[in-house]
N, C-alpha and C positions, 0 to 999 in steps of 0.2 A: 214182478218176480216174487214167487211164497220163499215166507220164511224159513223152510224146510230145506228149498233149492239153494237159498245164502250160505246155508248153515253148512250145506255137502262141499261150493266149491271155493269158500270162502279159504279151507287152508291151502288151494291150489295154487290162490294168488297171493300167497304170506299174509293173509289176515288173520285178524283175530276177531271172536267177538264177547264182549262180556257178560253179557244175558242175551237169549234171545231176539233178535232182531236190535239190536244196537251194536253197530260195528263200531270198535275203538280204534285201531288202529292198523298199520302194516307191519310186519316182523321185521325184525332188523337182520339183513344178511352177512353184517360184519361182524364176526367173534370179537369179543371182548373177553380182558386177562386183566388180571388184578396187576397192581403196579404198586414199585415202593418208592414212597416221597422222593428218594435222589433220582430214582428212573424219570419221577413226575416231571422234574427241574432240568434232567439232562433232555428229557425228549422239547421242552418249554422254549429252551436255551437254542436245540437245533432250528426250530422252529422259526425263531427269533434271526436268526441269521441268515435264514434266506428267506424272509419278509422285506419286500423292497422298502428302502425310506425315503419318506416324502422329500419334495423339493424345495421343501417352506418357503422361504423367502425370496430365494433367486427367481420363481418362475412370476416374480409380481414385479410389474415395472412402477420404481421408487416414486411418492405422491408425496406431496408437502403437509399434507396431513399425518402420515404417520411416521415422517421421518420429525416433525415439529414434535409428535408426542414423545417421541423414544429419546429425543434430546433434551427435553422439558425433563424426561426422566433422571436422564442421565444427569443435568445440570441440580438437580435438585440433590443427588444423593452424593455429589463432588462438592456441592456447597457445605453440605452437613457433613462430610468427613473435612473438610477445612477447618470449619469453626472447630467441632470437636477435638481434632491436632491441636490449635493453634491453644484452645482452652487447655487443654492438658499439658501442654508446653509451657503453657506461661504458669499452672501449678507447680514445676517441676523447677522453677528458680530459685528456692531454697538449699535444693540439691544442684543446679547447675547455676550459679550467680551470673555468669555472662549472659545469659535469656531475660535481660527486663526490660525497659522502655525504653532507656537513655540511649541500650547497646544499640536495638534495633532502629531507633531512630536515628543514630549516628550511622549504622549501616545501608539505610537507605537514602544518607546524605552523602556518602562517600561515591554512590552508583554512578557511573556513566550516564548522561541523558535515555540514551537508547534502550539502555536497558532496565531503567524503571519503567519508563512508557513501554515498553515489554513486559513487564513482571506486572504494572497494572492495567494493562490490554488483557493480559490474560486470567485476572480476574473480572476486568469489567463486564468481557461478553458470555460467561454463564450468567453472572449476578443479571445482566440487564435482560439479557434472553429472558430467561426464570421468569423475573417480574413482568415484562409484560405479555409472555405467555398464557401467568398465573391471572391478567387483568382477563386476558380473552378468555378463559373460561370461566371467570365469574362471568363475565358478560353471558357464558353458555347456561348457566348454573340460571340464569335469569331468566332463561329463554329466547335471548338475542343473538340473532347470527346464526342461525342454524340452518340454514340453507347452503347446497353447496357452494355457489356463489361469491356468496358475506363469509361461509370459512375461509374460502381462499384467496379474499382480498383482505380480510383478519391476519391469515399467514403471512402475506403477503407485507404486511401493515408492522407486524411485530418483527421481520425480518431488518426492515430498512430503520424502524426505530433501534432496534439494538444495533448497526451497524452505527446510527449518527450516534448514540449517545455513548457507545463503547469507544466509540475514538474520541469525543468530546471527555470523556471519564479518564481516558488514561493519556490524553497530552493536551489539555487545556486546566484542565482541575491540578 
């Protein structure tokens, strides 16, 4: 086709061209109108609202792999809001004299059996989880166990050790 012939029916089909024999582009058929910032956010906003939302999590069926990670997480950041209470608590016995060692350890001698071995069950199995979580991914950190495999008899492995040493922790110690 000559470049003469481009040129005649090029505006029939909404082109354009910007020199001679170099077609750029197609026209755009939909009018455009200036918009002011609140219109921008209000059209943004409709937008947004009938955007269907994914189904994240529920459409994955639960794997011990990352339900081990999200509780590594979790245990890790209930561990560190403990200390940090418990530290700032024990600062605050100046101002509250009944918070020192003598009280608390006569309050945990007062407890009923059942419910220290409950109050220390229920710090044994973050604290013990955490730890040998924290061993299995050094071991990853290493290079070991990385197979799917060796993770899942690793989860597997950190599962039943925090189970013996969480009840060995809070009714044999």
């Amino acid at each position: 086709m000559r470049e003469d012939r481009l040129i005649e029916i090029a505006p029939q089909y909404g082109l354009r061209l910007s020199s001679p024999g170099l077609l750029l582009a197609q026209r755009r058929f939909a009018s455009t109108q200036p918009v002011t910032p609140a219109d921008e956010i209000a059209i943004l906003n409709n937008q947004r609202e009938k955007r269907p939302t994914s189904p994240h999590l529920a459409i994955y069926q639960p794997q011990l792999t990352w339900i081990a990670s999200g509780f590594n997480r979790l245990t890790g950041v209930a561990l560190s809001g403990v200390l940090y209470g418990a530290s700032l608590l024990y600062l605050l016995h100046p101002v509250f004299p009944a918070i020192d060692s003598a009280h608390l350890i006569q309050l945990a001698h007062d407890m009923p059996i059942w419910l220290k071995g409950g109050v220390k069950l229920l710090f044994a199995i973050p604290f013990t989880f955490h730890t040998f979580n924290g061993m299995r991914h050094l071991g990853w950190d290493m290079g070991k166990g990385l197979t799917l495999k060796a993770t899942y008899a690793s989860g597997y492995t950190v599962l039943a050790a925090t189970a013996v040493s969480s009840i060995y922790l809070a009714f044999f110690v």
